[in-house]
PDB file of N, CA, C and O in Angstrom:
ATOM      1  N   UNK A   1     -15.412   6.505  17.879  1.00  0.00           N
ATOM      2  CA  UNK A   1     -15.238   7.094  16.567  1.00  0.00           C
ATOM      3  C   UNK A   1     -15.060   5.980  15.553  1.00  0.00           C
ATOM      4  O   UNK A   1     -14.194   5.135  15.780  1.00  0.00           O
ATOM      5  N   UNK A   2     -16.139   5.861  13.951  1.00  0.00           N
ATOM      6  CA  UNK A   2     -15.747   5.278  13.630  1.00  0.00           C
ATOM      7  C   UNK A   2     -15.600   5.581  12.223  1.00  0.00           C
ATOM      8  O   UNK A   2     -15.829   4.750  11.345  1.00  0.00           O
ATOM      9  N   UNK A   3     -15.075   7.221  11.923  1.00  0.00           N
ATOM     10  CA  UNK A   3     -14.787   7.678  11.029  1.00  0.00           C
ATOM     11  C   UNK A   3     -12.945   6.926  11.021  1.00  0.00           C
ATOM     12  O   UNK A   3     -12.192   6.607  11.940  1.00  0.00           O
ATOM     13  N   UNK A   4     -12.810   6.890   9.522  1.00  0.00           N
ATOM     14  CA  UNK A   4     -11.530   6.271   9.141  1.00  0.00           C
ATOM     15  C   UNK A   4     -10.662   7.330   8.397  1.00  0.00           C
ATOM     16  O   UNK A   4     -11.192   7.665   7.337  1.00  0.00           O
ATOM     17  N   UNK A   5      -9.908   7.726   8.560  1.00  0.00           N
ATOM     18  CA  UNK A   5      -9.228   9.042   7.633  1.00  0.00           C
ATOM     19  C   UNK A   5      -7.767   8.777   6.889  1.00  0.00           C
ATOM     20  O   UNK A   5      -6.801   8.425   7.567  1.00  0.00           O
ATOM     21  N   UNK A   6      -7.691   8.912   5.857  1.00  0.00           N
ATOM     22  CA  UNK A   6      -6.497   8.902   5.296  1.00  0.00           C
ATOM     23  C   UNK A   6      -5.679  10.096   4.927  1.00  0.00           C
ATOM     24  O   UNK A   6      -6.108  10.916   4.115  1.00  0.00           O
ATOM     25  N   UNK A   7      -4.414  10.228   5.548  1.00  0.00           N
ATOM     26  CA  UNK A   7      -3.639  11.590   4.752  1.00  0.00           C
ATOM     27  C   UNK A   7      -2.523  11.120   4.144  1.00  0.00           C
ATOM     28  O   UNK A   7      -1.958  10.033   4.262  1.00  0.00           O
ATOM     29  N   UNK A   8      -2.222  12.252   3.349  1.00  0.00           N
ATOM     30  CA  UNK A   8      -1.149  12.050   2.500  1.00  0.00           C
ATOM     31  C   UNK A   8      -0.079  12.789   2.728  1.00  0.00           C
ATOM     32  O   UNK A   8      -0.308  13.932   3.124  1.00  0.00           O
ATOM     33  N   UNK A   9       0.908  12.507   2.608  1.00  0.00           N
ATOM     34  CA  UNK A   9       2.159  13.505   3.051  1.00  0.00           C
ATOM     35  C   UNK A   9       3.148  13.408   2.082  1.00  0.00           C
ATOM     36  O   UNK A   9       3.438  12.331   1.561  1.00  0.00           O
ATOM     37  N   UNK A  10       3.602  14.296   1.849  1.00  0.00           N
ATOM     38  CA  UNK A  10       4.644  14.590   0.615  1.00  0.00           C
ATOM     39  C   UNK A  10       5.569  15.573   0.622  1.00  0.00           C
ATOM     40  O   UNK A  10       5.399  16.713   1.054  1.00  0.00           O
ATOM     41  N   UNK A  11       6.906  14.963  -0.032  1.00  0.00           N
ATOM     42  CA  UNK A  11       7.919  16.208   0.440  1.00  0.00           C
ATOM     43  C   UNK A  11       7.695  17.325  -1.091  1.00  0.00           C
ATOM     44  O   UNK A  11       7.466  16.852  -2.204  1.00  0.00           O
ATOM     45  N   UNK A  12       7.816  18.734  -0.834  1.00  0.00           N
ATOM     46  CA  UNK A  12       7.750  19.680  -1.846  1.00  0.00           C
ATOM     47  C   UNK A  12       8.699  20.707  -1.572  1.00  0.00           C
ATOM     48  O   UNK A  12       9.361  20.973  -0.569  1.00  0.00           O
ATOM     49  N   UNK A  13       8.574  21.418  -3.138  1.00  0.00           N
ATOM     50  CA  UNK A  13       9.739  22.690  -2.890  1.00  0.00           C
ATOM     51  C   UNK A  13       9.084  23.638  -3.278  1.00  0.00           C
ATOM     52  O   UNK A  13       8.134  23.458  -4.040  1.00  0.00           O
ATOM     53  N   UNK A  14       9.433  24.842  -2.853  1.00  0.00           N
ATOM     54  CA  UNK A  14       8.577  25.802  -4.065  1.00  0.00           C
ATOM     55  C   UNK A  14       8.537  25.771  -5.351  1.00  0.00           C
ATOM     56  O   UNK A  14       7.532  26.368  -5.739  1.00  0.00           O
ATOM     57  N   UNK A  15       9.078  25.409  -6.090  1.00  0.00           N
ATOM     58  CA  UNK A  15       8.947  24.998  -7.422  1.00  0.00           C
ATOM     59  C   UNK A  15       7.894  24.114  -7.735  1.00  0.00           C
ATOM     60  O   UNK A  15       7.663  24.184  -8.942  1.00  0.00           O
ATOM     61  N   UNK A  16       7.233  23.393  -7.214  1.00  0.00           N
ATOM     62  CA  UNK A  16       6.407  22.560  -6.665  1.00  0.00           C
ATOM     63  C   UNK A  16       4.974  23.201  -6.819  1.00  0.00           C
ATOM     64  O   UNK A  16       3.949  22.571  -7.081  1.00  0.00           O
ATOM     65  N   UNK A  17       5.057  24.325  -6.647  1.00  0.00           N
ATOM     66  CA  UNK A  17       3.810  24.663  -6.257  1.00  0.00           C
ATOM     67  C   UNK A  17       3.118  25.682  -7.817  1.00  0.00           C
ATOM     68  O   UNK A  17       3.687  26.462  -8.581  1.00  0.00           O
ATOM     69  N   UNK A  18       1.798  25.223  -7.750  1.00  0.00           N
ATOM     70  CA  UNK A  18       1.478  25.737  -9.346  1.00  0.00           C
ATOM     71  C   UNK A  18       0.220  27.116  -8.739  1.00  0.00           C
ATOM     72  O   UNK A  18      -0.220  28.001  -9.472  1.00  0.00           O
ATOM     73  N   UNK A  19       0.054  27.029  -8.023  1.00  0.00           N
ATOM     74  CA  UNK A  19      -0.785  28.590  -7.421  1.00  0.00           C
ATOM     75  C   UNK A  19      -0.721  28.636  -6.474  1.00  0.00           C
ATOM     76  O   UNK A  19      -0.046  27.963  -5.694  1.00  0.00           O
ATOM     77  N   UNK A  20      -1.820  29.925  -6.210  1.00  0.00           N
ATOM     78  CA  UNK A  20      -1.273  30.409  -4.627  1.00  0.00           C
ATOM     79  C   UNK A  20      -2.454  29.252  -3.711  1.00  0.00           C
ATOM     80  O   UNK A  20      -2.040  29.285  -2.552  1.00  0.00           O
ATOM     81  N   UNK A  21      -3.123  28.736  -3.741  1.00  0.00           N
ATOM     82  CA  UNK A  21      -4.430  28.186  -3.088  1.00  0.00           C
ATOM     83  C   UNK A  21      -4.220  26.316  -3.935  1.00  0.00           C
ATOM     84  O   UNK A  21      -3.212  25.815  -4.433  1.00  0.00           O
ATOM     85  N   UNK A  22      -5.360  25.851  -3.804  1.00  0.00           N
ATOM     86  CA  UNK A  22      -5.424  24.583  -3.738  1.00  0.00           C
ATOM     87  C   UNK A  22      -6.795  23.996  -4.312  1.00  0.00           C
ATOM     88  O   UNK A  22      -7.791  24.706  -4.173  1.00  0.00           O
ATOM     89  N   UNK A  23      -6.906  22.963  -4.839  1.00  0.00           N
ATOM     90  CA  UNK A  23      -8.609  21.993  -4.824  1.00  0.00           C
ATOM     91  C   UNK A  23      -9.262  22.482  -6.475  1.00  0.00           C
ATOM     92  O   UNK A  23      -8.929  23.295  -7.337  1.00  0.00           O
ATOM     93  N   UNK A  24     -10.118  21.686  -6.338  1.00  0.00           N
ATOM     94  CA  UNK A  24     -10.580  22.109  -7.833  1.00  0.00           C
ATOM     95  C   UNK A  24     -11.754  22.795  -7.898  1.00  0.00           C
ATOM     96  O   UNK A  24     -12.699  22.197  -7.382  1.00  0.00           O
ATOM     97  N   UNK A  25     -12.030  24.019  -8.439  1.00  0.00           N
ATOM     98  CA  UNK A  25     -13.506  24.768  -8.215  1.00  0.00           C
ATOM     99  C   UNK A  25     -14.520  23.898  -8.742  1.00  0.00           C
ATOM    100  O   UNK A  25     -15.589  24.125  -8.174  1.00  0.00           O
ATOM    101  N   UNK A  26     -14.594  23.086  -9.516  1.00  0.00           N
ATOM    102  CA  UNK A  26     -15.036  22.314  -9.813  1.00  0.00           C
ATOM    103  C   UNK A  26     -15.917  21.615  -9.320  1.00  0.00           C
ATOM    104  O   UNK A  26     -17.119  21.454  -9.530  1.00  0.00           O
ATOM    105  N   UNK A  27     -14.811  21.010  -8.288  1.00  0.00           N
ATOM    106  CA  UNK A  27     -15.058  20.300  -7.263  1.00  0.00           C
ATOM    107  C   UNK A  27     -15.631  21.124  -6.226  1.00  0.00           C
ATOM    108  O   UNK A  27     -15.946  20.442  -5.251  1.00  0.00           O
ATOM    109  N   UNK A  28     -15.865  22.300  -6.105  1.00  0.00           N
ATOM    110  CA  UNK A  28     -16.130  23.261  -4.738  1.00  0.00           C
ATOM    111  C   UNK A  28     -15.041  23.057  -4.144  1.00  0.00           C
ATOM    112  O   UNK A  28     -15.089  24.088  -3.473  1.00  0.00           O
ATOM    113  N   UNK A  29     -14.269  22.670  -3.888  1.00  0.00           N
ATOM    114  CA  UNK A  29     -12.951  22.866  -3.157  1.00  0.00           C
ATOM    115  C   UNK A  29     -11.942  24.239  -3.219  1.00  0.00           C
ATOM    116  O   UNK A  29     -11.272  24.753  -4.115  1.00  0.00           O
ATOM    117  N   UNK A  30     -12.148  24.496  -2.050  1.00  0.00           N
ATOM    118  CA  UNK A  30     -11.458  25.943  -1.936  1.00  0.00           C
ATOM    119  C   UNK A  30     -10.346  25.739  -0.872  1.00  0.00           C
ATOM    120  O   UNK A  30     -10.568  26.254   0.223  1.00  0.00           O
ATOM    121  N   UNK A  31      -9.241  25.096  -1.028  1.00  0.00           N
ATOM    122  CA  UNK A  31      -7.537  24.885  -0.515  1.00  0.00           C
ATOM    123  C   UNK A  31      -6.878  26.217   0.320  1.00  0.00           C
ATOM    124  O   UNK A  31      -6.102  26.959  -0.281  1.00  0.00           O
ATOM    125  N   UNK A  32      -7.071  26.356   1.092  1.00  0.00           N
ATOM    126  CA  UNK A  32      -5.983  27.685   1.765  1.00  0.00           C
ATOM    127  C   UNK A  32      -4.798  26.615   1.930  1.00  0.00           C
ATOM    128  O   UNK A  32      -5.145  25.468   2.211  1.00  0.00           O
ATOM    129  N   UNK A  33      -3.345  26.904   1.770  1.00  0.00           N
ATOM    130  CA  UNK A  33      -2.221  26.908   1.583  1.00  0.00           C
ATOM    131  C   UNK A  33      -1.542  27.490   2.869  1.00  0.00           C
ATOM    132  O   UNK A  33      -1.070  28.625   2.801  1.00  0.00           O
ATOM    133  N   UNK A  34      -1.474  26.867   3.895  1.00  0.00           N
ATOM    134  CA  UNK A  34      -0.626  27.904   5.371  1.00  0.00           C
ATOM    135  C   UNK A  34       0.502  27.088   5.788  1.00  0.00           C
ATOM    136  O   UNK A  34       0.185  25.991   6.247  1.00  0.00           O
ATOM    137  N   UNK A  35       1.662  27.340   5.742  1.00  0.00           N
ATOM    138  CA  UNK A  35       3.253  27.051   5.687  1.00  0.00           C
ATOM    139  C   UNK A  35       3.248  27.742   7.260  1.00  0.00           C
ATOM    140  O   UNK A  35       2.677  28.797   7.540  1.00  0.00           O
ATOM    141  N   UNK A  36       4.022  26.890   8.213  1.00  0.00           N
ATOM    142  CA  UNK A  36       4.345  27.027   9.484  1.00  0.00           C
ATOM    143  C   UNK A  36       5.692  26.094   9.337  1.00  0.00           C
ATOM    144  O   UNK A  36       5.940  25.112   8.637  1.00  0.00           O
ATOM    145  N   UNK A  37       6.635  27.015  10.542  1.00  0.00           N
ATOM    146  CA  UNK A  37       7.272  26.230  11.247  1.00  0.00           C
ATOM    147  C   UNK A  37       6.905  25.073  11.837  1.00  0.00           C
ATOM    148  O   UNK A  37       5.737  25.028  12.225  1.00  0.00           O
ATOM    149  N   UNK A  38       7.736  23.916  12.046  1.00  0.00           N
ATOM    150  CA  UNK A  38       6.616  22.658  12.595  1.00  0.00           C
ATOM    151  C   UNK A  38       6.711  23.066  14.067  1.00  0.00           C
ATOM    152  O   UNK A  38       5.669  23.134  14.720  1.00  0.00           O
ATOM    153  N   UNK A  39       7.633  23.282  14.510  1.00  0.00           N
ATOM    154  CA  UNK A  39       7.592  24.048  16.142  1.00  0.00           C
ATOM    155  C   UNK A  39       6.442  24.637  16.323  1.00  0.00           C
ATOM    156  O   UNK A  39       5.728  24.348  17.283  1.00  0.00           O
ATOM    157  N   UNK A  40       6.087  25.610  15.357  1.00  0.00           N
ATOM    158  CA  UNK A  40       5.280  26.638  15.648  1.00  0.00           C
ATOM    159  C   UNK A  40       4.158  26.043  15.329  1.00  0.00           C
ATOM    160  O   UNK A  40       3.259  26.429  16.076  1.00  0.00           O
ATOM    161  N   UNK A  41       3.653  24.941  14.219  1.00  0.00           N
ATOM    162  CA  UNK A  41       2.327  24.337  14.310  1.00  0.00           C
ATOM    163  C   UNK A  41       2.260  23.572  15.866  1.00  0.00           C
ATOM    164  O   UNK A  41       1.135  23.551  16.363  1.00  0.00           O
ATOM    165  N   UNK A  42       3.416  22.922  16.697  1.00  0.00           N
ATOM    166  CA  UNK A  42       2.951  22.428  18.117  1.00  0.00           C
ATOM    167  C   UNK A  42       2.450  23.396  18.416  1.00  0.00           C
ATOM    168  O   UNK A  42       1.255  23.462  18.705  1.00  0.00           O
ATOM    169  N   UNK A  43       3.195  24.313  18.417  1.00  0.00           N
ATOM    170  CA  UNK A  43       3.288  25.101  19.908  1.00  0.00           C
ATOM    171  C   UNK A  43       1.613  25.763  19.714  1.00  0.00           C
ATOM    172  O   UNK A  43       1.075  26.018  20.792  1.00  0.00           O
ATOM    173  N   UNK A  44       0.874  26.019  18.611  1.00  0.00           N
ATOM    174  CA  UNK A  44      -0.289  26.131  17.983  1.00  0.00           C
ATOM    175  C   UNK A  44      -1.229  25.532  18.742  1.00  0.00           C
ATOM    176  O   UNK A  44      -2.132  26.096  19.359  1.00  0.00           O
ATOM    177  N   UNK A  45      -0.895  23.853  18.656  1.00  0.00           N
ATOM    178  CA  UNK A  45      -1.487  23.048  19.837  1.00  0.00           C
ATOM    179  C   UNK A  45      -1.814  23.413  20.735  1.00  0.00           C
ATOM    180  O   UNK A  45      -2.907  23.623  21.261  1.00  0.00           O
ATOM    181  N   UNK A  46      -0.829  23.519  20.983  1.00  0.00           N
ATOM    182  CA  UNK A  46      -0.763  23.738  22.534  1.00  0.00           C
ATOM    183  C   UNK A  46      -1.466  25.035  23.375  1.00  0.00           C
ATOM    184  O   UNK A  46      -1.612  25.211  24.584  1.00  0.00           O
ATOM    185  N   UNK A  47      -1.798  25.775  22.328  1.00  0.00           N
ATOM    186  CA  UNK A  47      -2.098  27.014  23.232  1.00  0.00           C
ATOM    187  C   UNK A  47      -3.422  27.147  22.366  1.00  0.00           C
ATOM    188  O   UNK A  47      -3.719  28.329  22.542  1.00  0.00           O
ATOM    189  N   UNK A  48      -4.263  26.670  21.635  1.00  0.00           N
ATOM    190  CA  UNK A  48      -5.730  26.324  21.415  1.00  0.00           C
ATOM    191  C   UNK A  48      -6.074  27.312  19.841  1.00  0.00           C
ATOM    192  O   UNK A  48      -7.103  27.886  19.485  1.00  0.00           O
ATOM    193  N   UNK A  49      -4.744  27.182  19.182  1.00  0.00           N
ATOM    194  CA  UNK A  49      -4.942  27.823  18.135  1.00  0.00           C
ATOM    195  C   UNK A  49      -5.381  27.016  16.806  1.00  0.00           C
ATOM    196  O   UNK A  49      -6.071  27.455  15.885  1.00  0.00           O
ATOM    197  N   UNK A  50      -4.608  25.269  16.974  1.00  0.00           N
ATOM    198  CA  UNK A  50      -4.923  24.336  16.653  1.00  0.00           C
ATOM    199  C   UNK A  50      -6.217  23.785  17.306  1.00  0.00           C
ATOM    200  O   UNK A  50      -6.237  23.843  18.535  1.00  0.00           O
ATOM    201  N   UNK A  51      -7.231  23.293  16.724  1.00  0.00           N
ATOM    202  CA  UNK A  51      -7.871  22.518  17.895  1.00  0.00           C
ATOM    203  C   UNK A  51      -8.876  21.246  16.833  1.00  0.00           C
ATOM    204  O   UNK A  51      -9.759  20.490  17.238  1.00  0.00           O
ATOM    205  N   UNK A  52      -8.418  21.372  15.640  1.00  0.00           N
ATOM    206  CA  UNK A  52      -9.168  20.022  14.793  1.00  0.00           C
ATOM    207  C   UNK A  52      -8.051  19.060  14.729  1.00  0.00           C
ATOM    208  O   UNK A  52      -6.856  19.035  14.433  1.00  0.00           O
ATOM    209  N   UNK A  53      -9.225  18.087  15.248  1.00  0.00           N
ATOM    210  CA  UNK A  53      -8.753  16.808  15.564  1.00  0.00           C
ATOM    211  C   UNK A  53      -7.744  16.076  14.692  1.00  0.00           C
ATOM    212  O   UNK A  53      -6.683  15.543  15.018  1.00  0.00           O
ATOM    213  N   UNK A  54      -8.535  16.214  13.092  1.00  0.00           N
ATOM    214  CA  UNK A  54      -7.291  15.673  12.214  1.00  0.00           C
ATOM    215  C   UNK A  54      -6.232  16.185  11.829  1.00  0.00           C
ATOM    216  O   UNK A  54      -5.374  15.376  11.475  1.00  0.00           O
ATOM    217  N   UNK A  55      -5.829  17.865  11.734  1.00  0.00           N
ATOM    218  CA  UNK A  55      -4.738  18.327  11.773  1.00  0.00           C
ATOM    219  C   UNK A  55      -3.975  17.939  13.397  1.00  0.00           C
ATOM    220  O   UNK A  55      -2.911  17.390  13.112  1.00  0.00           O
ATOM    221  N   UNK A  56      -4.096  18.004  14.727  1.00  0.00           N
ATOM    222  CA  UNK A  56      -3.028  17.591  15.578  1.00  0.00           C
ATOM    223  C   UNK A  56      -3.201  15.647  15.351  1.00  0.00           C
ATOM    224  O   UNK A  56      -2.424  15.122  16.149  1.00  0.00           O
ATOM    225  N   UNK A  57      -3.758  14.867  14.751  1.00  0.00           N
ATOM    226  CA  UNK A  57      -3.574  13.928  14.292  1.00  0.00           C
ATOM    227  C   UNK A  57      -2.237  13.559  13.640  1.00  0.00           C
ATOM    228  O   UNK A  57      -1.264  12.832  13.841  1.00  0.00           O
ATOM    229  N   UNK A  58      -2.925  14.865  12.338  1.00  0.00           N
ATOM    230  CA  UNK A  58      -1.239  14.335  11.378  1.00  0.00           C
ATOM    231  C   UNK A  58      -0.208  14.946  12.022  1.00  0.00           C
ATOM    232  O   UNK A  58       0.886  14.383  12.020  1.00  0.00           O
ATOM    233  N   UNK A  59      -0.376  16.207  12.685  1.00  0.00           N
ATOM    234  CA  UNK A  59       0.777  16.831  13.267  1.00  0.00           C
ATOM    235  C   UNK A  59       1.518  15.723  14.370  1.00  0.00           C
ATOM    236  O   UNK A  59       2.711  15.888  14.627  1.00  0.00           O
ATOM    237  N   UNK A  60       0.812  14.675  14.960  1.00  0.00           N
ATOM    238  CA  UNK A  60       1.164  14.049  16.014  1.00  0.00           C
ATOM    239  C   UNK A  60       2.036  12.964  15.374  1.00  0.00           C
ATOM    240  O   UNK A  60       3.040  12.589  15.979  1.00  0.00           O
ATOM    241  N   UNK A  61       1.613  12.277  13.823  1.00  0.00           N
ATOM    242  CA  UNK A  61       2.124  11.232  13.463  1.00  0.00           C
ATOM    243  C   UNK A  61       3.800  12.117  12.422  1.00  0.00           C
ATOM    244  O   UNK A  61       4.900  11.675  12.090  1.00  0.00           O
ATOM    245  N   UNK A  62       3.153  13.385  12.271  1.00  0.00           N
ATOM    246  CA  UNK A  62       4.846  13.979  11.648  1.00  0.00           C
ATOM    247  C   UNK A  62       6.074  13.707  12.459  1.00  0.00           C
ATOM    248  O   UNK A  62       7.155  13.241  12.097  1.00  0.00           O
ATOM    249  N   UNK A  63       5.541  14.222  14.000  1.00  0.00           N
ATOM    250  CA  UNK A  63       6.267  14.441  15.020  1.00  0.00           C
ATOM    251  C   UNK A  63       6.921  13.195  15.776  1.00  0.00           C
ATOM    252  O   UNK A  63       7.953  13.297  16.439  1.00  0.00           O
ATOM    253  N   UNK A  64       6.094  11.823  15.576  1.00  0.00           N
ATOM    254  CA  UNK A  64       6.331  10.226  16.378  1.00  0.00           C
ATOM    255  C   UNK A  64       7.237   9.799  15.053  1.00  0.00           C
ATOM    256  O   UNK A  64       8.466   9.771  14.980  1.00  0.00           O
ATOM    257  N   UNK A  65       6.148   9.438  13.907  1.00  0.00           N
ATOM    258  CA  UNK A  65       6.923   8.682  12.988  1.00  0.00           C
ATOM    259  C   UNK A  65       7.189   8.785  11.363  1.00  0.00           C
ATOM    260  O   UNK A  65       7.489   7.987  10.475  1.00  0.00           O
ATOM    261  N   UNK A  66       6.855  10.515  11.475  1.00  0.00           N
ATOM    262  CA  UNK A  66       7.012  11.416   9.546  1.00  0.00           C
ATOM    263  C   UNK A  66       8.589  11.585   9.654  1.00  0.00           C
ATOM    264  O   UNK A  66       9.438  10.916  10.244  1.00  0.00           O
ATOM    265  N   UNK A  67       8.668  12.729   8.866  1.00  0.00           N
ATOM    266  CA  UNK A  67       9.635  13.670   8.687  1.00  0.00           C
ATOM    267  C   UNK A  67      10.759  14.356   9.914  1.00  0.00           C
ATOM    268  O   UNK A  67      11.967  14.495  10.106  1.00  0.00           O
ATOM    269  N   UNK A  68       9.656  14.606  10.447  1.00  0.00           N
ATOM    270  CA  UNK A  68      10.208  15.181  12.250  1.00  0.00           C
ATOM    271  C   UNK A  68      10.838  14.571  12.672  1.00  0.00           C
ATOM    272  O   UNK A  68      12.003  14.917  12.865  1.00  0.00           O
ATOM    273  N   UNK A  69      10.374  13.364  13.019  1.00  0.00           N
ATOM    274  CA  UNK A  69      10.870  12.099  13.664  1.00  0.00           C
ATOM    275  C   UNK A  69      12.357  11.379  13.156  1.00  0.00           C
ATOM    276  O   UNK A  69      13.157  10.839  13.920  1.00  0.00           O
ATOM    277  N   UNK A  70      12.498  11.507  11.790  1.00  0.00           N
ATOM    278  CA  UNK A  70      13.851  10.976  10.856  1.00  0.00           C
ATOM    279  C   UNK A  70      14.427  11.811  11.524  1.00  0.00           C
ATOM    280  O   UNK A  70      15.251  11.389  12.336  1.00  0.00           O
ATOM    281  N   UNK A  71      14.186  13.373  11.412  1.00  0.00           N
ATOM    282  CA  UNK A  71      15.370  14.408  11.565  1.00  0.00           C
ATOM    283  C   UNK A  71      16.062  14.806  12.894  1.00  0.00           C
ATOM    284  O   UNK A  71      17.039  15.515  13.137  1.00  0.00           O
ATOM    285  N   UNK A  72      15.336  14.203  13.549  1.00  0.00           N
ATOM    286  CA  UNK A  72      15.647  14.419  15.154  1.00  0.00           C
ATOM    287  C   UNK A  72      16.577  13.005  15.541  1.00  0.00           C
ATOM    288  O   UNK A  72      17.560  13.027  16.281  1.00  0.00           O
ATOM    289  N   UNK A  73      16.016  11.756  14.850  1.00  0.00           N
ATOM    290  CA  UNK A  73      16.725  10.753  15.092  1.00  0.00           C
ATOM    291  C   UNK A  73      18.587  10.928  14.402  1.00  0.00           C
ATOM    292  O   UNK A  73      19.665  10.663  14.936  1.00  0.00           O
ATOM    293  N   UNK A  74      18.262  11.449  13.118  1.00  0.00           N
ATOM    294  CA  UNK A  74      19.252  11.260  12.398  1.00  0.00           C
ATOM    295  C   UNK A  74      20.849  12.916  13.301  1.00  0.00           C
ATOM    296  O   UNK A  74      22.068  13.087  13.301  1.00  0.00           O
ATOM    297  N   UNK A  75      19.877  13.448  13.722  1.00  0.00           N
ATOM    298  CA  UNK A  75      20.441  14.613  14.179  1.00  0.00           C
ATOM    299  C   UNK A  75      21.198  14.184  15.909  1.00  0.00           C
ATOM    300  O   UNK A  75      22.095  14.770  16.516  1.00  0.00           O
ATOM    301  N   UNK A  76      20.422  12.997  16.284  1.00  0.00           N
ATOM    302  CA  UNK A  76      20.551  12.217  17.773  1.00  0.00           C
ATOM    303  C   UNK A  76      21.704  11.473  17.210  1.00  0.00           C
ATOM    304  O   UNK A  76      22.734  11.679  17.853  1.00  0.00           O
ATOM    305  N   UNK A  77      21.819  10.795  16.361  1.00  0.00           N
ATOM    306  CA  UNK A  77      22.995   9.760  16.004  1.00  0.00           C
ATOM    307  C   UNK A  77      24.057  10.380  15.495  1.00  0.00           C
ATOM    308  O   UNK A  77      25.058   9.665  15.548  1.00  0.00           O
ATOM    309  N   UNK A  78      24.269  11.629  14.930  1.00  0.00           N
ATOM    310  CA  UNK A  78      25.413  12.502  14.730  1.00  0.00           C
ATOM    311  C   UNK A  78      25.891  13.286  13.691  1.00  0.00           C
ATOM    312  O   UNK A  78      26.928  13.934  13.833  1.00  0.00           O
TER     313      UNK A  78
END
């Protein structure tokens, strides 16, 4: 593989959010917006509900060294 991919990750609140969808029509970009438990995006994985490569990508790097990863550490130390 010698596609190169960049994502972006960002913390948000609902306040945050300015519609229900995403992307610019403009642009042809048509954004679906789907909010999961992060448990429940694995467990997604795992049972073949997930199956593109770059979503269990980022899901893999949330889980080693994002967000996930702080909260489990910080929750391990006390």
């Amino acid at each position: 593989m010698t596609e190169r991919l960049h994502f972006f990750a960002a913390a948000y609140s609902p306040a945050s959010r300015t519609g229900d969808g995403g992307g610019g029509a403009e642009e042809g970009e048509d954004i679906e917006v789907l909010e999961l438990d992060f448990a429940e995006a694995l467990a997604m994985i795992r049972d073949g509900r997930i199956m593109d490569g770059k979503t269990v990508m980022l899901l893999q790097w949330a889980a080693l060294d994002g967000p996930s990863a702080r909260l489990r550490s910080q929750q391990a130390c006390g």
